[in-house]
C-alpha positions as CSV (number, residue, x, y, z in Angstrom):
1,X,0.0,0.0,0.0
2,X,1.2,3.4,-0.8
3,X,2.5,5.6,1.7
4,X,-0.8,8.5,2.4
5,X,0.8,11.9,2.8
6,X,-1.1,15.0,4.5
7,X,-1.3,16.2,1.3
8,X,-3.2,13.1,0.2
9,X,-5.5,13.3,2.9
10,X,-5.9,17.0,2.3
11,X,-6.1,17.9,-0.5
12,X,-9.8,17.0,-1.7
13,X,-10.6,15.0,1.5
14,X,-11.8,17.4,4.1
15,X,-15.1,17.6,5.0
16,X,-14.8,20.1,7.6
17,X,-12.0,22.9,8.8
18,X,-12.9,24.4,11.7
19,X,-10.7,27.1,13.8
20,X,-12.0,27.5,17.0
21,X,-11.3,28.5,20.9
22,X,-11.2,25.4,23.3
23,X,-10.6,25.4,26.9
24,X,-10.0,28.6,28.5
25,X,-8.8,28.6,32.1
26,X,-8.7,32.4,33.7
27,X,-7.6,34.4,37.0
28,X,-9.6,36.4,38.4
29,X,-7.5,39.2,40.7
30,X,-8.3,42.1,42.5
31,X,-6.2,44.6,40.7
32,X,-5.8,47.2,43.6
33,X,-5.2,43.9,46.3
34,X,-2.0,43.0,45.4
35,X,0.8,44.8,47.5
36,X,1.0,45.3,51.5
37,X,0.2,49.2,51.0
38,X,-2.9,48.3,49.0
39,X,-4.2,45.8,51.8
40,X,-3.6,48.2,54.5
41,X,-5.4,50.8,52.5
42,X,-8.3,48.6,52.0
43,X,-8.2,47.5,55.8
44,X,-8.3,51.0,57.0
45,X,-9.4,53.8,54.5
46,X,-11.8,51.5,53.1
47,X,-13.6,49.2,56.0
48,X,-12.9,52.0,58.5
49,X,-10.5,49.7,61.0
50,X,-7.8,51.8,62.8
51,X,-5.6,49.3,62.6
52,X,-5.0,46.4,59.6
53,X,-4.7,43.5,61.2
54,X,-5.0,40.5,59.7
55,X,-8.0,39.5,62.2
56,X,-9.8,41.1,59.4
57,X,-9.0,38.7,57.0
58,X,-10.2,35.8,59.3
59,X,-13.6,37.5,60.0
60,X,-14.6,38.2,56.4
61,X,-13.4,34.3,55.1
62,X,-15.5,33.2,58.4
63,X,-18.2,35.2,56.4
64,X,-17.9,33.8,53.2
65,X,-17.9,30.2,54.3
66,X,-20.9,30.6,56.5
67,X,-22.4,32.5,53.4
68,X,-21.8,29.0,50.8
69,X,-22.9,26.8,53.5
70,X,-26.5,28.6,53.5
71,X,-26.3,29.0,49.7
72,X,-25.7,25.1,49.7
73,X,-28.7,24.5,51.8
74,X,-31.2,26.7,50.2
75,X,-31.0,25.7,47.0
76,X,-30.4,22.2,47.5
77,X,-26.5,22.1,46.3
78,X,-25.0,18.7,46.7
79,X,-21.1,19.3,48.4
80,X,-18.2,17.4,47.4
81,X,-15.6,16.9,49.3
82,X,-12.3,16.5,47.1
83,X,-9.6,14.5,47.7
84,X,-6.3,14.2,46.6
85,X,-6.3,11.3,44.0
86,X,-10.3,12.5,42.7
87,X,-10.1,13.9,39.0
88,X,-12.7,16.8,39.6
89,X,-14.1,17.0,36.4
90,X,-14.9,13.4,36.8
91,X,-16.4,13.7,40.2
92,X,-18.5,16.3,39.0
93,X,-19.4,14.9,35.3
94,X,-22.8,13.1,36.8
95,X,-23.9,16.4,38.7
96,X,-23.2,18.5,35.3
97,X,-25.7,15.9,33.2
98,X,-28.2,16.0,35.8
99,X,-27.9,20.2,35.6
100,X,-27.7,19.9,32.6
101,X,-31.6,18.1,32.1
102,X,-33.2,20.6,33.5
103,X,-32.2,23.0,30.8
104,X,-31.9,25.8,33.4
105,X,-28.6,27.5,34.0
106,X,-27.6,26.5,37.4
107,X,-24.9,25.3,40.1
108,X,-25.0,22.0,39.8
109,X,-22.5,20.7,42.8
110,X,-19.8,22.8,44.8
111,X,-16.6,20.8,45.2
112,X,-14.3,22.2,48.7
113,X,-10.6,21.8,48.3
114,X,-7.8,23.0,50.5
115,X,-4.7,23.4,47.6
116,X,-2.2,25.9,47.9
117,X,-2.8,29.8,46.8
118,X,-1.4,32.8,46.8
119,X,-2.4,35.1,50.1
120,X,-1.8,37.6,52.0
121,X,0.4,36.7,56.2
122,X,0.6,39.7,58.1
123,X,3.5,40.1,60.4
124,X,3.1,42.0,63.4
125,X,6.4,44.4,64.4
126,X,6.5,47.0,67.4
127,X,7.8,49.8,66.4
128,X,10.3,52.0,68.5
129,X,7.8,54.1,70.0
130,X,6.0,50.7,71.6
131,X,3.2,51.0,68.6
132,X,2.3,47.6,67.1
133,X,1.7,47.6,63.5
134,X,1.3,44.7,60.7
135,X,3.2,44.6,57.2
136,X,1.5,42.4,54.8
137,X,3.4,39.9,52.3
138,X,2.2,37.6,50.2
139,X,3.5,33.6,50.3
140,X,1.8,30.5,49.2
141,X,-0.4,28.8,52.1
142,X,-2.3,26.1,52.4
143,X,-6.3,27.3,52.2
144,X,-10.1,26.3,51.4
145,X,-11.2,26.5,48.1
146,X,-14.5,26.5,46.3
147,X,-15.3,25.0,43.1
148,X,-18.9,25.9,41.9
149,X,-19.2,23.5,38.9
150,X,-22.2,24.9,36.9
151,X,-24.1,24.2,33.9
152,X,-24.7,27.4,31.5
153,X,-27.2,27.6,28.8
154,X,-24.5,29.9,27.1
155,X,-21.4,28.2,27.7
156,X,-22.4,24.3,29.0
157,X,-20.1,23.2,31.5
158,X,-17.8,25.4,34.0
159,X,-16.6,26.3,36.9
160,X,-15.7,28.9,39.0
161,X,-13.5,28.5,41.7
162,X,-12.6,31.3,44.7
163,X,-10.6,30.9,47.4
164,X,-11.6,31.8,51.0
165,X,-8.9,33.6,51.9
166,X,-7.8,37.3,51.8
167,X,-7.2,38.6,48.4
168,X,-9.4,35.7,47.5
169,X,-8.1,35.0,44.3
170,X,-10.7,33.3,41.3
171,X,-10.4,31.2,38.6
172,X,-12.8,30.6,36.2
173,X,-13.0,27.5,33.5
174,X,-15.1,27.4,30.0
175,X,-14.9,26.2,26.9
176,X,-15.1,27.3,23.5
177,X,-16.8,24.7,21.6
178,X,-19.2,24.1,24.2
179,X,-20.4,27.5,24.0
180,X,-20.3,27.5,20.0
181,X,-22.8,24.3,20.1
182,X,-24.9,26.1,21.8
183,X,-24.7,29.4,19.5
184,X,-25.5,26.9,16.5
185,X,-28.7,25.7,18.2
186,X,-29.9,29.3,19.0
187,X,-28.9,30.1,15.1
188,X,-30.5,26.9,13.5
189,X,-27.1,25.5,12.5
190,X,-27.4,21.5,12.4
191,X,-24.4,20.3,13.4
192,X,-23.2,16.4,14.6
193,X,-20.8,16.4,17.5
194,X,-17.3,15.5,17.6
195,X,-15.8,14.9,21.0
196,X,-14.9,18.3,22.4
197,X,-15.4,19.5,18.8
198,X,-18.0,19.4,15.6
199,X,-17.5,16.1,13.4
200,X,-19.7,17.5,10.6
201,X,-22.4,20.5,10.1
202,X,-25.2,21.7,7.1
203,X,-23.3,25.4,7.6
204,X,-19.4,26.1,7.4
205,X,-19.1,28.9,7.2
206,X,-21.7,30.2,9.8
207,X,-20.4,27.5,12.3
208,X,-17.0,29.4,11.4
209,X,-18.5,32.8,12.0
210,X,-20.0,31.5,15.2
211,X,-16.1,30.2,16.5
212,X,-15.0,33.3,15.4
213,X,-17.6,35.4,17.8
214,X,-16.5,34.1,21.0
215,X,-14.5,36.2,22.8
216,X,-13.3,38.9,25.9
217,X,-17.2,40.4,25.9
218,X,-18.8,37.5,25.6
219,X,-16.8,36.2,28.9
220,X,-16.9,38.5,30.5
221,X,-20.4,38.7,30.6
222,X,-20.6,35.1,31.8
223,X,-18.3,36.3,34.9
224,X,-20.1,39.0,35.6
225,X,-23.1,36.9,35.9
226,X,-22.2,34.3,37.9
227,X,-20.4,36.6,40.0
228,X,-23.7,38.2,41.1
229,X,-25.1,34.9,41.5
230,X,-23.0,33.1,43.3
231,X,-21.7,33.4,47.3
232,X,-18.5,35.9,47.0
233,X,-16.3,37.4,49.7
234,X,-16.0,40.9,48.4
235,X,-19.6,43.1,48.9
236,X,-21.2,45.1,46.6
237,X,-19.9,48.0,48.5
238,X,-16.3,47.0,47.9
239,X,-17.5,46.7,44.5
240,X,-18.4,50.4,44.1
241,X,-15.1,51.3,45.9
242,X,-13.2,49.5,42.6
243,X,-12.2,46.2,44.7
244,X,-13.2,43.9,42.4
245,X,-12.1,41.0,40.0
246,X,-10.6,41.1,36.6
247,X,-9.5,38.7,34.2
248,X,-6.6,37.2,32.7
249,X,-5.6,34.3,30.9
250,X,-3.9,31.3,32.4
251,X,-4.3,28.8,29.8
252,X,-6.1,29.3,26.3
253,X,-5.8,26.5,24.1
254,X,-6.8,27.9,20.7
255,X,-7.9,24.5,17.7
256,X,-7.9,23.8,14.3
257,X,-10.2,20.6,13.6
258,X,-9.9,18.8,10.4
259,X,-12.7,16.2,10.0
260,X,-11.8,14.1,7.1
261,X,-14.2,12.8,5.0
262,X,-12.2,9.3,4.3
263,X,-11.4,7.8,7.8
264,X,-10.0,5.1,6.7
265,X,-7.1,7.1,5.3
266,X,-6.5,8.9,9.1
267,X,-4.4,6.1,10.5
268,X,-2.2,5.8,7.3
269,X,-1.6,9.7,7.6
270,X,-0.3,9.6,11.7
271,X,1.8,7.1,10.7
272,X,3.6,8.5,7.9
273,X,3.6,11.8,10.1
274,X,5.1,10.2,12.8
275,X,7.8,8.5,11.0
276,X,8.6,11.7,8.8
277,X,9.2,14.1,12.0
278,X,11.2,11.8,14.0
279,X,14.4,12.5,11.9
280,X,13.2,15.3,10.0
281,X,10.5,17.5,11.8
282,X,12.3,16.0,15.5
283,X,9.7,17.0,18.2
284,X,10.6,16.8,21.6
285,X,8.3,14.2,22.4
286,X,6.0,11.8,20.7
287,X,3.7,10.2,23.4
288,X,1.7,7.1,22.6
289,X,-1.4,7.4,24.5
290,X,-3.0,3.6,25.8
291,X,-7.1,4.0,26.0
292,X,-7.3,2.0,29.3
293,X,-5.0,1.9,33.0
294,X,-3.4,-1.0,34.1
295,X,-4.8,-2.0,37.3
296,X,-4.0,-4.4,40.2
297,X,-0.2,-6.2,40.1
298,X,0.9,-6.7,37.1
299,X,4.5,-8.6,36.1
300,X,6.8,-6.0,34.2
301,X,7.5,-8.5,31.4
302,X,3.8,-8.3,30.9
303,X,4.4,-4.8,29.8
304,X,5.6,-4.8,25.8
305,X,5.7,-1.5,23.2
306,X,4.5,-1.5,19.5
307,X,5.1,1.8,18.1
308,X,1.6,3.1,16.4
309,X,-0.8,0.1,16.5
310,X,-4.9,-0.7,16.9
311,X,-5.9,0.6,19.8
312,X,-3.2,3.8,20.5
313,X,-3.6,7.4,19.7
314,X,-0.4,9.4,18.8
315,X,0.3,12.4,19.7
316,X,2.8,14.8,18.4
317,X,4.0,17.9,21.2
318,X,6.2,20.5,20.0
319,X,7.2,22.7,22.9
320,X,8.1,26.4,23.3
321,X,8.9,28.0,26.6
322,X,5.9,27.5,28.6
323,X,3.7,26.5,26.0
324,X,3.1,23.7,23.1
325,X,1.3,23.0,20.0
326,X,0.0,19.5,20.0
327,X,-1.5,17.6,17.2
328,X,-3.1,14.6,17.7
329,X,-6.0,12.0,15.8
330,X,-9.2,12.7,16.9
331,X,-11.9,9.6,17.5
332,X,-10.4,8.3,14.4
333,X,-11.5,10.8,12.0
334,X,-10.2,14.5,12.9
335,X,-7.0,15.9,12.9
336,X,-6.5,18.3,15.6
337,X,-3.8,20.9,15.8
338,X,-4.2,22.5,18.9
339,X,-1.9,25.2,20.4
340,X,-2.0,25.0,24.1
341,X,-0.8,28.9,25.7
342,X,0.5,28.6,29.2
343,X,1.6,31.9,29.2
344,X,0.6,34.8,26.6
345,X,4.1,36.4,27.4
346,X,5.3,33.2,24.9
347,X,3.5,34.9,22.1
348,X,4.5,38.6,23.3
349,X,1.2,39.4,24.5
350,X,-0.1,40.7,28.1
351,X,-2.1,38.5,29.8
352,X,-5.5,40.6,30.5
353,X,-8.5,39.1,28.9
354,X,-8.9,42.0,26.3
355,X,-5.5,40.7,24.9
356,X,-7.5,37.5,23.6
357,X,-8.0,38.4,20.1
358,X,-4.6,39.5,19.6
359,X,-3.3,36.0,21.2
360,X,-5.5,33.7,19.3
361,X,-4.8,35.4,16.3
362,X,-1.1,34.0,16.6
363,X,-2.0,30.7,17.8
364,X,-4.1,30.1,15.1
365,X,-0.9,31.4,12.5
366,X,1.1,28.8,14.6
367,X,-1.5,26.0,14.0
368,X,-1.3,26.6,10.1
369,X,2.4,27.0,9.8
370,X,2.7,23.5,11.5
371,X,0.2,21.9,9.1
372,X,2.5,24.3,6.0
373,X,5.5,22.8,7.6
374,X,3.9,19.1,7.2
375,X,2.5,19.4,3.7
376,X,5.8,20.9,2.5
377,X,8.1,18.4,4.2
378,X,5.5,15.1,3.1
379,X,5.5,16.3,-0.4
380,X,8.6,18.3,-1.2
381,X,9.9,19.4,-4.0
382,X,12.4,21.9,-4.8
383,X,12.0,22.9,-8.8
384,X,15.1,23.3,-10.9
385,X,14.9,27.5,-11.0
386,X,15.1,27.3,-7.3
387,X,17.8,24.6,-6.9
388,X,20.1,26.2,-9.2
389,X,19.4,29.6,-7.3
390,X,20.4,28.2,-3.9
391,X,23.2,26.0,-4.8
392,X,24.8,28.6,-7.0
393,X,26.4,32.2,-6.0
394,X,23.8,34.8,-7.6
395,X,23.0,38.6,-7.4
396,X,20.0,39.7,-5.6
397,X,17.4,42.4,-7.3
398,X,19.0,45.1,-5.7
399,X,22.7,44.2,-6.4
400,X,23.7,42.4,-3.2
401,X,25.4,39.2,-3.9
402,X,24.0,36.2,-2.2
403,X,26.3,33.4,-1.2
404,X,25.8,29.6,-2.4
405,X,24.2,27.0,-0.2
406,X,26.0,24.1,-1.7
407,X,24.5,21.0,-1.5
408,X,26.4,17.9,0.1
409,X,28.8,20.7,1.9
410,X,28.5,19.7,5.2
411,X,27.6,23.4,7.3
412,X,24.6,23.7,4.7
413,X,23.4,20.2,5.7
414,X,23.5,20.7,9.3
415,X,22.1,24.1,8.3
416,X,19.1,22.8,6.2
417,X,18.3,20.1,9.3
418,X,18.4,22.7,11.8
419,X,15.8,24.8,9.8
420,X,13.9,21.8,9.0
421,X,12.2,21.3,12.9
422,X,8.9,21.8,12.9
423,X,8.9,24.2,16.0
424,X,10.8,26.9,14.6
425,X,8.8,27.0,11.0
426,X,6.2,27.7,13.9
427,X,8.0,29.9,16.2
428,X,10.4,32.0,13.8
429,X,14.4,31.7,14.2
430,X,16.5,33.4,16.0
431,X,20.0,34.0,16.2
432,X,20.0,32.2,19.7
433,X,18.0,29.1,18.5
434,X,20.1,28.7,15.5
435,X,22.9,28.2,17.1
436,X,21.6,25.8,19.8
437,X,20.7,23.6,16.8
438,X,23.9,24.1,14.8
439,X,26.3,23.1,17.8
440,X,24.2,19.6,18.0
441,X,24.4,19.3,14.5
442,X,28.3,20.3,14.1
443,X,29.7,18.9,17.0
444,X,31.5,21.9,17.8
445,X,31.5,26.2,18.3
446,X,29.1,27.6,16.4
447,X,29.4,31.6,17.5
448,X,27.1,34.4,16.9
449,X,29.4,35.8,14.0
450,X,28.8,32.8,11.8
451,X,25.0,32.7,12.7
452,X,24.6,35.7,11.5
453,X,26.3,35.5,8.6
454,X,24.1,32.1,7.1
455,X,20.9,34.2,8.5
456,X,22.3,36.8,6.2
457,X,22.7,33.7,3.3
458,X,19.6,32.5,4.0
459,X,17.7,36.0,3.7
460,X,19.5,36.9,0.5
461,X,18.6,33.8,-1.2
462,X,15.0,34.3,-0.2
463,X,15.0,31.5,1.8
464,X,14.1,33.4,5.5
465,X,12.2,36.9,5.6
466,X,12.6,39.3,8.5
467,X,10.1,40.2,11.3
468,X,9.6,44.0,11.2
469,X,11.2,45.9,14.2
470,X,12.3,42.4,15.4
471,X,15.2,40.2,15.3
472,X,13.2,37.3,14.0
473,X,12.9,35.5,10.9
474,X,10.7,33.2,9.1
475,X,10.8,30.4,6.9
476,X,9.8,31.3,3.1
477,X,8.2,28.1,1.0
478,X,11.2,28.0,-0.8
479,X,13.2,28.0,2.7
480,X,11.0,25.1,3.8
481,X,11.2,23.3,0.7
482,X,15.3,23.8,0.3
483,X,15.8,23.1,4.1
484,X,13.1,19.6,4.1
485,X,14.8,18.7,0.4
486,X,18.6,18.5,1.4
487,X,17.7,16.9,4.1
488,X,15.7,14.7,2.8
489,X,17.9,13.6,-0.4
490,X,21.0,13.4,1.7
491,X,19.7,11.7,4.5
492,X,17.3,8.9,3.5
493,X,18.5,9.0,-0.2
494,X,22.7,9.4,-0.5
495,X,23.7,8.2,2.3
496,X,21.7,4.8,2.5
497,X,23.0,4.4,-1.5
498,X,26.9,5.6,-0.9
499,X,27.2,3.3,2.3
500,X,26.0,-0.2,0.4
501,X,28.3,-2.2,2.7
502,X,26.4,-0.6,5.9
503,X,23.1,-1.5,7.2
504,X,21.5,1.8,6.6
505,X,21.0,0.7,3.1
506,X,18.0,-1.5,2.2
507,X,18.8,-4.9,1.6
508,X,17.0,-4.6,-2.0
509,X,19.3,-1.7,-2.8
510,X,22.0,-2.9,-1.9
511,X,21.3,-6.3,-3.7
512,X,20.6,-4.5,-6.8
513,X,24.0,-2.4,-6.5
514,X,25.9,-5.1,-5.9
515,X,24.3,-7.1,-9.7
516,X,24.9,-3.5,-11.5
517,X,28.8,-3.1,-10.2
518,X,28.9,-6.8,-11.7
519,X,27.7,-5.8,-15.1
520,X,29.7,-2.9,-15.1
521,X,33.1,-4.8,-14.3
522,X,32.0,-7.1,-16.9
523,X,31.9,-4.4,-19.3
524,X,35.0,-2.9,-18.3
525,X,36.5,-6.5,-18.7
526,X,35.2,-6.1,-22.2
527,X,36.7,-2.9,-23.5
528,X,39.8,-4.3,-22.2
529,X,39.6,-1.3,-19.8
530,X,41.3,-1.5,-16.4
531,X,39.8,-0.8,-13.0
532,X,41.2,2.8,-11.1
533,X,42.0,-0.1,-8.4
534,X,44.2,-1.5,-10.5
């Protein structure tokens, strides 16, 4: 059977291409709560005590568990109890469905935790006048936390978690295509489900719109809400006086969904993926993923490994700083690139909510300069204009002269591989991250001077064009193509073909080389022609 490229499975084979938010996990912070002069001013100016002590901070978290226990009981919450082993979101998943019957937006369980957080330890000091007085720091402690799991007709399932001590730091927990399904049904859009996703639906292009909607308003109106709704810590009067919570993003996981409309060629693809970017695309980690636990004692030479086989989803993580772009097979019939943002500051963006458009923008360019990377490097080919180009000194338009990437010459190879991992077609290249690949590569120094000097090759021959204002570059589609097809041709072509006598070579090749040096010596024989060993 013939190997099935992304390009095969692309082009012609899609029935759906969807770009959408996923799971969004946010802070909620008190802006003006966040240094010792801020908490004494609150403390005094604000609640009217003459001295900030953290007593305070015991009396209003006294308050706010008093005020979820009577919340609880009223409206006939069930309360969890979590422990350290429970996944929550599994705990919770039957209290969500039964929420999520009624059709009524709703808490549908409150889950208490005591995890570690962020708060505010006062310190009491005497000052030389016999005054006692309190400084405030903040340090990581050991508190309650509540986790109001809720079911909203807007977004589905979420959560909403606040912690019972002083500045009471939030976190709040949706998800994108759970709020687009339920945009579609308001709109009329049929649609048929996907886990976490859409496998198929009567309207593209609206369903795209729809994805495309979501975003810092529509969240936070959904905070603002359930803020009102639920039992909270700060008043409505510390409201007015500007204490209250904003947002920012903690983790934003931004999609691309490719539903194929051939299944059956899904598994063929992942494998050919996964075998083209371990020498040429080289992510940091391939994880095989097992759909069951082992359980009870089992023997450790019961335990074997089958790279890619029935019953095992690949997954392929490309990491960068805090964050990572994933791409995985989804229920055997989507392919889901998914870039996963741990920290905006990764993608030089702030982290306040309003920041959102600006961040998924870039995620989403990540997610399709991964897939460019893939089709380029599954189905590469560098035409003759641009071979001879590269591999020959030539003058640019505006009179420069660009230097020659020879082929075969050993710096452009380690050059061309270094340019070939799929992380930095994503991320853009750097001076710094060149040369961290090139000293691998080499085996030896490879300074700043002569990193800029192939950037400066590179750019010439049109291979790499610069960020404006920055010092970053990206990959052209003639950079990808040259840096995928030397590697490529050298790698897995000329060097299994030059080294016959090595194992590297197929045993068919070499089989076949070995009956046409035969022919040839016989013909040399013939023309009474002798060997250069001779």
């Amino acid at each position: 059977m013939a190997t099935v490229t992304v390009n095969d499975v692309l082009e012609g084979h899609v029935a759906l291409d969807l770009e959408c938010l996923d799971r969004i996990y946010l802070n909620a912070y008190v802006p003006n709560l966040q240094v010792g002069g801020q908490v004494v001013s609150f403390l005094t100016a604000h609640l009217g005590y003459p001295i900030p002590s953290p007593a305070v901070f015991d009396k209003i978290g006294t308050g706010f568990r008093r005020a979820v226990a009577r919340f609880a009981e009223e409206e006939h919450i069930p309360v969890v109890r979590f422990t350290k082993t429970d996944r929550k979101i599994e705990t919770m998943r039957p209290y969500l469905a039964a929420q999520a019957r009624t059709g009524r937006s709703g808490v549908a369980a409150i889950g208490v935790a005591q995890e570690y957080a962020s708060v505010f330890t006062g310190t009491k000091k005497t000052g030389s006048n016999g005054v006692a007085w309190f400084s405030f720091t903040k340090a990581d402690r050991r508190v309650t936390c509540y986790y109001f799991y809720l079911w909203d007709t807007e977004f589905g399932p979420a959560f909403v978690k606040i912690c019972a001590y002083f500045p009471y730091p939030a976190k709040i927990w949706i998800n994108g295509h759970e709020w687009a399904k339920r945009q579609a049904l308001h709109a009329g859009i049929g649609f048929t489900e996907l886990s976490n996703g859409f496998a198929a639906t009567d309207d593209p292009a609206g369903l795209q719109g729809i994805c495309d909607r979501l975003g810092p308003e529509q969240i936070t109106a959904f905070a603002d809400h359930w803020f009102a709704v639920l039992p909270v810590p700060l008043t409505a009067t510390d409201q007015a006086a500007g204490y209250w919570w904003e947002l920012s993003m903690r983790q934003i996981e931004v999609s691309r969904t490719i539903v194929f409309a051939a299944p059956r060629h899904a598994r063929g693809f992942f494998e050919a993926l996964v075998a083209d970017n371990l020498d040429i695309g080289r992510p940091e980690q391939v994880e095989l993923i097992f759909g069951r636990r082992t359980r009870g004692a089992i023997p450790p030479a019961a335990f074997k490994t089958k790279v890619v086989t029935r019953g095992v989803d690949v997954t392929v993580n490309a990491f960068y700083k805090h964050s990572r772009i994933k791409q995985y097979l989804k229920d055997g019939r989507a392919l889901r690139v998914e870039t996963v943002i741990n920290d905006p500051y990764d993608l030089s963006c702030q982290r306040r909510l309003h920041n959102l458009p600006d961040l998924q923008a870039k995620a989403r360019a990540a997610n399709r300069r991964l897939l460019d990377t893939e089709r380029v490097g599954q189905g590469c080919v560098l035409a003759s204009p641009a071979f001879e180009r590269i591999a020959h000194p030539t003058t640019t338009v505006d009179g420069r002269r660009a230097p020659a990437l020879r082929f075969g010459d050993p710096r452009v190879q380690a050059l061309a591989g270094a340019l070939s991992v799929n992380l930095l077609a994503v991320t853009g290249i750097t001076n710094k991250s060149l040369r961290a690949l090139m000293t691998g590569l080499l085996g030896e120094p490879y300074p700043m001077n002569r990193a800029s000097y192939d950037l400066t090759r590179l750019r010439r021959n049109g291979l790499i064009t610069r960020v404006q204002r920055r010092n970053l570059y990206r990959l052209t589609d003639d950079g990808l193509a040259f840096a995928i097809f030397y590697t490529k041709v050298h790698d897995r072509v000329l060097r299994p073909l030059i080294a016959t006598d090595r194992p590297q070579a197929p045993p068919p090749v070499r089989a076949a080389l070995r009956t046409l040096a035969t022919h040839i010596d016989t013909r040399l024989a013939q023309a009474r022609l002798p060997s250069a060993a001779a």
